[in-house]
LUMKE-444098 format. One record per residue: residue number from 0; x, y, z of N, C-alpha, C in turn; chain; residue in three letters. Coordinates in steps of 0.05 Angstrom, whole numbers. Each point is the difference from the previous one (the first is absolute). Layout:
N
[ropa NUM [X Y Z] [X Y Z] [X Y Z] 'A' 'ala']
...
//
This chain:
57
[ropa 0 [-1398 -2234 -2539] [-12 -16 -21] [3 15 -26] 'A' 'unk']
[ropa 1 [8 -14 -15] [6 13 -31] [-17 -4 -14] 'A' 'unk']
[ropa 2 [-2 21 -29] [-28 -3 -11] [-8 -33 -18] 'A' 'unk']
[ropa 3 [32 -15 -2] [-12 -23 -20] [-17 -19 23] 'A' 'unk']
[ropa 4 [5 6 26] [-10 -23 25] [-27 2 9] 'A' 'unk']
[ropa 5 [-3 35 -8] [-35 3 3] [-9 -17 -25] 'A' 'unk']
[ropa 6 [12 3 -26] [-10 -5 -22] [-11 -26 2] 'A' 'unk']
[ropa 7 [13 -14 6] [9 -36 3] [-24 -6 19] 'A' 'unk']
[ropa 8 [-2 19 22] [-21 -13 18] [-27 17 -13] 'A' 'unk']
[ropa 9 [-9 28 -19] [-20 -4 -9] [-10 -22 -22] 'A' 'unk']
[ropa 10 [17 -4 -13] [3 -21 -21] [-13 -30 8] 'A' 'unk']
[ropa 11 [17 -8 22] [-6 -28 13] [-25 6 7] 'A' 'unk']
[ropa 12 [-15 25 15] [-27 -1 10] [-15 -4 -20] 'A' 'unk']
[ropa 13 [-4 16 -10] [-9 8 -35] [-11 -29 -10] 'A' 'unk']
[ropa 14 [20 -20 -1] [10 -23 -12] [-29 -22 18] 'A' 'unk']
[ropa 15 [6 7 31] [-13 -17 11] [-25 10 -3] 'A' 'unk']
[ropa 16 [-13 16 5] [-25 15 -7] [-14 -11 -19] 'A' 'unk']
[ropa 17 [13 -4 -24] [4 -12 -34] [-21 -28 14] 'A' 'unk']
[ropa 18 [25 -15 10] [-2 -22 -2] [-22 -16 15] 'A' 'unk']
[ropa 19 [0 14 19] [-35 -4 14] [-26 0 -16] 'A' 'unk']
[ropa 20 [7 23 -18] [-23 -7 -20] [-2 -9 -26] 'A' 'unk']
[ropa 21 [22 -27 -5] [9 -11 -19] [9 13 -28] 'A' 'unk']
[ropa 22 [11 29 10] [10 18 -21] [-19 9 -19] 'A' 'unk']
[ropa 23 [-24 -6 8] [-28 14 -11] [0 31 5] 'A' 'unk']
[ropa 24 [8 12 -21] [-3 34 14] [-32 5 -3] 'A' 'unk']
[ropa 25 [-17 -9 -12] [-39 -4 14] [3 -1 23] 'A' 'unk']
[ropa 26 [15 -22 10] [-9 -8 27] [15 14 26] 'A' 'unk']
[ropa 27 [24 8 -19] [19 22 25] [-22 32 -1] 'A' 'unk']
[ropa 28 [-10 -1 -21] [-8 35 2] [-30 -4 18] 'A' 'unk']
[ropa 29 [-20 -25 -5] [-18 4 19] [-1 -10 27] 'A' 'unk']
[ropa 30 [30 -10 0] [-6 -3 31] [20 34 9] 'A' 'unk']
[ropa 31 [3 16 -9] [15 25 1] [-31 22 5] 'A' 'unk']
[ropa 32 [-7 -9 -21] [-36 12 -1] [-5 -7 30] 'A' 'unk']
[ropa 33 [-16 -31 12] [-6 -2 22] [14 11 27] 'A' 'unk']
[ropa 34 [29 -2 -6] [12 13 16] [-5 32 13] 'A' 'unk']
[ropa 35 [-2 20 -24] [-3 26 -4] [-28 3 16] 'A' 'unk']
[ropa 36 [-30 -20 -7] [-19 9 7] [3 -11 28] 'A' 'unk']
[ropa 37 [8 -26 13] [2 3 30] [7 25 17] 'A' 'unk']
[ropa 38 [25 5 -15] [10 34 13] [-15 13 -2] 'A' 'unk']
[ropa 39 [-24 0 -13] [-24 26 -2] [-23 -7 17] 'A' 'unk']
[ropa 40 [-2 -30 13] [-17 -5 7] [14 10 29] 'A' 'unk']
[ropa 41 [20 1 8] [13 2 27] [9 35 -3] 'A' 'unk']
[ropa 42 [-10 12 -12] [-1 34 1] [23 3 -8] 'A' 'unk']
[ropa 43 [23 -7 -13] [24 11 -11] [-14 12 -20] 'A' 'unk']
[ropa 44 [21 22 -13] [-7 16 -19] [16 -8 -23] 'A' 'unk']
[ropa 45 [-11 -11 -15] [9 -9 -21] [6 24 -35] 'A' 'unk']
[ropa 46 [26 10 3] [3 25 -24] [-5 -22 -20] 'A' 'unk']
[ropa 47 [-17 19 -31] [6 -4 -21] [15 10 -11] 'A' 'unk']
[ropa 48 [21 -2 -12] [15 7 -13] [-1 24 -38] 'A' 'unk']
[ropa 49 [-26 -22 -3] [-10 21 -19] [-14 15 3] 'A' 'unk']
[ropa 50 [-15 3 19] [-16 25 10] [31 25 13] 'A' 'unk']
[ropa 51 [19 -5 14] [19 19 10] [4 7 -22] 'A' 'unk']
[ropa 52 [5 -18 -26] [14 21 -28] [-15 18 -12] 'A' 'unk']
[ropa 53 [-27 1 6] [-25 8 -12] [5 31 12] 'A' 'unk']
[ropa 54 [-3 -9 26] [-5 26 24] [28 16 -7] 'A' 'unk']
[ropa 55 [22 -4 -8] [21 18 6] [6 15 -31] 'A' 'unk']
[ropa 56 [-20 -1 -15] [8 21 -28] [3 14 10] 'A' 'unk']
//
């Protein structure tokens, strides 16, 4: 698999993701939100990202 074929199929996901939530990025980021806190409710460990940049001065 070559890199434009991954591209093409993150792109197309990307695209459909989009489109489920009528290209509302509101509505793509809180259902991303709800997403994140299910995983917390089911014990995954969810990294912050800005807390790791914090911690590694």
């Amino acid at each position: 698999m070559n890199g434009n074929t991954i591209l093409k199929e993150i792109r197309k996901t990307r695209d459909e993701h989009a489109k489920e939530h009528g290209y509302n990025v509101h509505k793509i980021f809180e259902q991303l939100r709800l997403e994140t806190e299910k995983l917390k409710s089911e014990g995954w460990q969810v990294v912050n990202k800005q807390n790791l940049a914090l911690n590694h001065k």
